[in-house]
C-alpha positions as CSV (number, residue, x, y, z in Angstrom):
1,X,-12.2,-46.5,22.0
2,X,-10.3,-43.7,20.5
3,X,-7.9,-45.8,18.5
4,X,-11.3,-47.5,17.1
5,X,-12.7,-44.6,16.2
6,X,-9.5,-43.3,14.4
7,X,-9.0,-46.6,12.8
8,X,-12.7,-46.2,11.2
9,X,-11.4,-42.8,9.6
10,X,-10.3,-44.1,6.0
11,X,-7.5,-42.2,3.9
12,X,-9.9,-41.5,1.8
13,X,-11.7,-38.9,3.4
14,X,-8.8,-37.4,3.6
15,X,-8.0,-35.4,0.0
16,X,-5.0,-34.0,0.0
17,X,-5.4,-32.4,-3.6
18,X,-8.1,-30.1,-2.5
19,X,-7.9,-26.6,-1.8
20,X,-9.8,-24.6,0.9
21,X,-12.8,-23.9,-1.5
22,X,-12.5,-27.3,-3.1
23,X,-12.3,-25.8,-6.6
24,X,-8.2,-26.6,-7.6
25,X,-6.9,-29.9,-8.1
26,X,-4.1,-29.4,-5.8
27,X,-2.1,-32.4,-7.5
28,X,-2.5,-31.6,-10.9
29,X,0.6,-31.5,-13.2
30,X,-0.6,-28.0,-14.6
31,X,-0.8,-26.6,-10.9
32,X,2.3,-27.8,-9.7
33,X,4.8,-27.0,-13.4
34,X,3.2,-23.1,-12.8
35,X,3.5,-22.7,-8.8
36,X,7.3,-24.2,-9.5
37,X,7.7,-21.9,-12.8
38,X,6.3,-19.0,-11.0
39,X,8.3,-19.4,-7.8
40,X,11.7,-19.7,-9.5
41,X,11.0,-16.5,-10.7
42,X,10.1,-14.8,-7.6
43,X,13.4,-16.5,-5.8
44,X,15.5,-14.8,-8.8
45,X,13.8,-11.4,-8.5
46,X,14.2,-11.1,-4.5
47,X,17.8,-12.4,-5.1
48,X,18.7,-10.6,-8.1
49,X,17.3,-7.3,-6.0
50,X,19.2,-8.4,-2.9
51,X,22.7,-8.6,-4.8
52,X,22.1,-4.8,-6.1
53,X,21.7,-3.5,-2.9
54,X,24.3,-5.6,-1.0
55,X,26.9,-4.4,-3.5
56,X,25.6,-0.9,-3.5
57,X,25.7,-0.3,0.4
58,X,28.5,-2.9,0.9
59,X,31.2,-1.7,-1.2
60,X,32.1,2.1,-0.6
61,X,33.4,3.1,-4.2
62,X,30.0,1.9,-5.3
63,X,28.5,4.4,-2.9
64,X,30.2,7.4,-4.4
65,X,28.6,6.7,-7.5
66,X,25.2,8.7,-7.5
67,X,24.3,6.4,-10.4
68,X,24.9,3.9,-8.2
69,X,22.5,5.6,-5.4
70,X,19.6,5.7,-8.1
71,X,19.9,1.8,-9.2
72,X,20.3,0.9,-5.1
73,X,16.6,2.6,-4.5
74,X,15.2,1.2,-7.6
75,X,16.4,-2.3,-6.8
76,X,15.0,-1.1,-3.4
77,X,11.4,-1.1,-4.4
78,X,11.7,-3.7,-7.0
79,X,12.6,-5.9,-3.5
80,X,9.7,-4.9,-2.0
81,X,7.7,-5.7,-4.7
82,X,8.6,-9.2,-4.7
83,X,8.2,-9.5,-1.0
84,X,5.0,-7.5,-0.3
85,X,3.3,-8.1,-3.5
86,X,4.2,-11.0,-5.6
87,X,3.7,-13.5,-3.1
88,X,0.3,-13.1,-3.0
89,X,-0.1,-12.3,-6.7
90,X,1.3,-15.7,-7.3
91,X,-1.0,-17.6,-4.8
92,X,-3.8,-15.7,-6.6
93,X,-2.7,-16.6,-10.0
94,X,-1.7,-20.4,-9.2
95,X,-5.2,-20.4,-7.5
96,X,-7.2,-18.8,-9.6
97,X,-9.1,-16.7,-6.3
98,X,-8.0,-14.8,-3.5
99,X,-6.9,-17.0,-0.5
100,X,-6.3,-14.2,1.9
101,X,-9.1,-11.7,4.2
102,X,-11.0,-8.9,3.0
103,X,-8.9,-6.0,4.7
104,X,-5.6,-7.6,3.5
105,X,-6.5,-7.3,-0.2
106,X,-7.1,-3.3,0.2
107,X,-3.7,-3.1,1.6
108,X,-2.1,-5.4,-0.7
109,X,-3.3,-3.7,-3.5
110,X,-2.2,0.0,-2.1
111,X,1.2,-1.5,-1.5
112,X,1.0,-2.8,-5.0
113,X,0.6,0.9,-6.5
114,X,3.1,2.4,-4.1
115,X,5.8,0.6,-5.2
116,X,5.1,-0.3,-8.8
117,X,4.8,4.0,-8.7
118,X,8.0,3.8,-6.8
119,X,9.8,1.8,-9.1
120,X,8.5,3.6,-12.6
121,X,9.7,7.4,-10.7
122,X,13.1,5.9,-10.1
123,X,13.6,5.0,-13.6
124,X,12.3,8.6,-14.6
125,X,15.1,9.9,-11.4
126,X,17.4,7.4,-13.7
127,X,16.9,9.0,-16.9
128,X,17.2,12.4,-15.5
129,X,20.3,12.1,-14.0
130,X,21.8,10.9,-17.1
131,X,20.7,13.4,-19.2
132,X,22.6,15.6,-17.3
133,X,25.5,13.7,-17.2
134,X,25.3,14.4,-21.4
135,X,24.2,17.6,-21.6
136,X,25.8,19.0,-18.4
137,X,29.0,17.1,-18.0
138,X,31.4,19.4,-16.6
139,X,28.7,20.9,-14.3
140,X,27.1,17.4,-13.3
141,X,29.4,15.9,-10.8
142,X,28.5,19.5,-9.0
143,X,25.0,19.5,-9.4
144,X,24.0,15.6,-9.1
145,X,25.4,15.3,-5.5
146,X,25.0,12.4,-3.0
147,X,23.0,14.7,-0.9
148,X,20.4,15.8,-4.1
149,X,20.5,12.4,-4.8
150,X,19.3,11.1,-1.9
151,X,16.9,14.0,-1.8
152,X,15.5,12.9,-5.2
153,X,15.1,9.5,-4.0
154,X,13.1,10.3,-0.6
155,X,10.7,11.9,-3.2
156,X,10.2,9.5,-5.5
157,X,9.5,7.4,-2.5
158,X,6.6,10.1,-1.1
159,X,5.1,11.2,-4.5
160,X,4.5,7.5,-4.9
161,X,3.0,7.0,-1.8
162,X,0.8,10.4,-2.3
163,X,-0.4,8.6,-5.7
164,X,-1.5,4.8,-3.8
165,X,-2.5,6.6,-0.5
166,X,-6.6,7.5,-1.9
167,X,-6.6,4.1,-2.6
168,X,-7.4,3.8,1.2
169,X,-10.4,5.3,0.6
170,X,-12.1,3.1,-2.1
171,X,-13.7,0.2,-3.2
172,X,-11.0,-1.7,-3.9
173,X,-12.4,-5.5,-3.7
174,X,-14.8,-7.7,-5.9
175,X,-16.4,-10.8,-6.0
176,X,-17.2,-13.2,-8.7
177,X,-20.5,-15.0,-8.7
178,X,-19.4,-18.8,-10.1
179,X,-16.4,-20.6,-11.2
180,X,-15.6,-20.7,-14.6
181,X,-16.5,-24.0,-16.3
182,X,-13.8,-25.0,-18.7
183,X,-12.9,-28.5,-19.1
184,X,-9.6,-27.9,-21.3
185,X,-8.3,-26.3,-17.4
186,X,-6.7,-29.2,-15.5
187,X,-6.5,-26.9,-12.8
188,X,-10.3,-27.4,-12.3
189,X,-11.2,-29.3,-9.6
190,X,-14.9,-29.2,-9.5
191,X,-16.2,-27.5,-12.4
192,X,-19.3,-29.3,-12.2
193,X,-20.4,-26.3,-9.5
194,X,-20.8,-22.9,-8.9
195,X,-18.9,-22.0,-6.2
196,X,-18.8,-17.7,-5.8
197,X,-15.2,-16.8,-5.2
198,X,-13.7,-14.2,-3.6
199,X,-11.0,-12.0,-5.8
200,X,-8.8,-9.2,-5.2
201,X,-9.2,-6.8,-8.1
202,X,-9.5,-3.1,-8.5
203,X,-13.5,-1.9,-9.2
204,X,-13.1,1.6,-8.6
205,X,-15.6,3.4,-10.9
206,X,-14.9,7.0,-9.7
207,X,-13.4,8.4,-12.6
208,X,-11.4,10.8,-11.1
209,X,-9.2,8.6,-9.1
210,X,-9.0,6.5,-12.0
211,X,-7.3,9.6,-14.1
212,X,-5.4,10.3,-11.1
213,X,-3.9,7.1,-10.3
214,X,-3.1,6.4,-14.2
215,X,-1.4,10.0,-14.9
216,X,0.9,9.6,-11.8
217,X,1.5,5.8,-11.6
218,X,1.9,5.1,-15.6
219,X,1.0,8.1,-18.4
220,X,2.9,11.3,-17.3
221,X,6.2,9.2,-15.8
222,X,6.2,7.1,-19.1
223,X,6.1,10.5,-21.0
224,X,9.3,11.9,-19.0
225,X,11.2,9.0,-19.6
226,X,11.1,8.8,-23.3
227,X,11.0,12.6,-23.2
228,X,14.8,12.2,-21.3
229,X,15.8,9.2,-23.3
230,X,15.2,11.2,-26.9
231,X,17.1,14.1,-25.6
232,X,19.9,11.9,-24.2
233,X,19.5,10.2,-27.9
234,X,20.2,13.2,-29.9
235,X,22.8,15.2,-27.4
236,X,24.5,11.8,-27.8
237,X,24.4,11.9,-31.8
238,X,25.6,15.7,-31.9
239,X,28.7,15.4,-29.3
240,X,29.2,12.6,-31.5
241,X,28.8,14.3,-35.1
242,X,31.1,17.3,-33.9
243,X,33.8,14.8,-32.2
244,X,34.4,13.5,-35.3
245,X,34.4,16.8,-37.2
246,X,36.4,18.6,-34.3
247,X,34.1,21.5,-34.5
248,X,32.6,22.1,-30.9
249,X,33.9,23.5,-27.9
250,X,33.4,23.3,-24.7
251,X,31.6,25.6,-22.3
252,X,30.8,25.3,-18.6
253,X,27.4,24.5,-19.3
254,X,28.2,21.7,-21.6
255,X,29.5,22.0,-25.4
256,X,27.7,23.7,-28.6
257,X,28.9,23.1,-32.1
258,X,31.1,26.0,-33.2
């Protein structure tokens, strides 16, 4: 009896190409060019990552370097990025809708903020520590130490953490009512509905953690960096300008022109 009954079940009522909400077309060439495209990428970002801090922590002489330190803990949260984050960013993009539970989209998007913060501090850490290394070079191998370094690094990690943490707290999650109708999207699978579906985005409408998160995540870290980088630009062109001339000595808290 059983072998009768599966026998009756035809392969047709099996689709394959469907997703859970019936809405992607599973097989379509567009899905499969952009879930391919989009996973190479992720491969070469958790690999490229993965090389940075083998070598760093690997290789002892690359450890001494508190350069070296710096680029380790960036590569650091640029890892965890593309392990804690981009995996489901690229099932939501190659979906079009969040696959995943309600709870898990308020986490993923605080772990999103953390180390996106994370990663933006380091390079401001970055730029810091080689503005020093021009302005200060015969004082910087004593004031950028392993220890300070590591110090520096440990904070970047908190302060981002303090910046994602209210995120706990709010309304993080929206839904949309229908799918989108558009026949140019051979992704579509059955645009001839209205099918609401669930997405992970940010709808926070308190303004003042809106202020707060974009000052500490983006505005005032951008601001330092190109603050550092124009400083390091024009030390740079004046130990350069007075090289030539020979007209600058040096001093032990760097050089001035003479």
């Amino acid at each position: 009896m059983e072998s009768d009954t599966s026998s009756n079940i035809s392969t047709d009522d099996i689709d394959v190409c469907s997703d859970p909400l019936d809405v992607v077309d599973t097989c379509s060439w567009w899905f499969i060019v952009k879930a391919i495209v989009l996973s190479l990428i992720l491969i070469s970002i958790i690999f490229g990552n993965s090389l940075v801090i083998a070598s760093v922590f690997l290789y002892r002489k690359l450890r001494r370097s508190v350069s070296n330190l710096f680029i380790a803990s960036l590569a650091l949260a640029d890892f965890m990025l593309a392990i804690l984050v981009l995996p489901f960013a690229l099932a939501k993009e190659i979906y079009g809708y969040w696959l995943f539970q309600h709870n898990m989209c308020k986490i993923w998007l605080v772990v999103d903020v953390w180390v996106c913060t994370a990663s933006i501090l380091h390079l401001c850490a970055i730029s810091f520590d080689r503005y020093i290394a021009i302005a200060l070079p015969l004082r910087y191998p004593n004031l950028m130490t392993n220890k300070r370094c590591k110090f520096i690094c440990l904070a970047m990690w908190i302060l981002s953490f303090l910046i994602c943490f209210p995120a706990l707290f709010q309304n993080t999650t929206g839904y949309t009512n229908s799918v989108k109708n558009n026949s140019t999207n051979s992704s579509s699978w059955n645009n001839s509905t209205s099918t609401p579906l669930p997405q992970c985005d940010v709808v926070n409408t308190q303004p003042g953690y809106i202020i707060y998160s974009a000052l500490g995540s983006f505005f005032i870290p951008s601001f330092v960096l190109i603050g550092f980088y124009i400083r390091i630009f024009i030390g740079q062109e004046v130990y350069d300008s007075s090289s030539k001339r020979g007209d600058f000595k040096w001093k032990r808290t760097g050089y001035e022109n003479s």
